[in-house]
N, C-alpha and C positions, 0 to 999 in steps of 0.2 A: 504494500500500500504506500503511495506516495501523495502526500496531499499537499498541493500549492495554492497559493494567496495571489491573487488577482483585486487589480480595482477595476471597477464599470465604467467609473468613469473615463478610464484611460485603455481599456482594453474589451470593453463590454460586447464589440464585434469580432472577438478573436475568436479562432474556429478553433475546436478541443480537438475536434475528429470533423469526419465530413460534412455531418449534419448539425453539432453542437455546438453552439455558441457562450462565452462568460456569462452573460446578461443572463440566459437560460437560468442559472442558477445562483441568483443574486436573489436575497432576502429580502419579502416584502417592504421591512419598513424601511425602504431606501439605502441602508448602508453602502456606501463605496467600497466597503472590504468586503472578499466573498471566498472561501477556503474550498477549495473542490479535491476529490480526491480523483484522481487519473483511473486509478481501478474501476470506480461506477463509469464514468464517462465509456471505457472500454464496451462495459458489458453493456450496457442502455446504446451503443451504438451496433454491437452485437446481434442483440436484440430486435432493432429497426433492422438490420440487413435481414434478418430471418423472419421478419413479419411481413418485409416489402411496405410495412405503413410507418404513418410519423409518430413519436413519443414525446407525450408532454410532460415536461418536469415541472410536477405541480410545487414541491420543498424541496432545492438542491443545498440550499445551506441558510440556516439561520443564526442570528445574533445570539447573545444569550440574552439580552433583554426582552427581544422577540416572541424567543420560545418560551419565556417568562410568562409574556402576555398573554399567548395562546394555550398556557395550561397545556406544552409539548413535554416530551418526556423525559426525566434529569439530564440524559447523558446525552441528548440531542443533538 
């Protein structure tokens, strides 16, 4: 597992794999910082090749205030 730190602001159109973009997995409430790990990215793109459809990443990374708010779960 390798997890790397991206801002949106500055890279939020950068492509992870062919189909995935930062911005994809940027925390609702705005934050500029966004932690993704390359292992999901792999497999979620895996995944689209073996489905033939698109995958939408509904929670790719949250703050811890975020997941605070939403009542998500400790180790989130």
């Amino acid at each position: 597992m390798s997890v790397r730190t991206y801002r949106v602001s500055r890279e939020g159109d950068r492509l992870l794999s062919p189909h995935f973009r930062v911005r994809e997995f940027a925390c609702r409430d705005g934050a500029d910082l966004v932690k993704i790990d390359t292992d999901l990215v792999e497999l979620l793109e895996r995944i689209r090749t073996a489905t033939c459809g698109a995958v939408t990443v509904n929670s790719g990374y949250r703050t811890a205030s975020y997941n605070q708010k939403v009542a998500g779960a400790r180790a989130s």
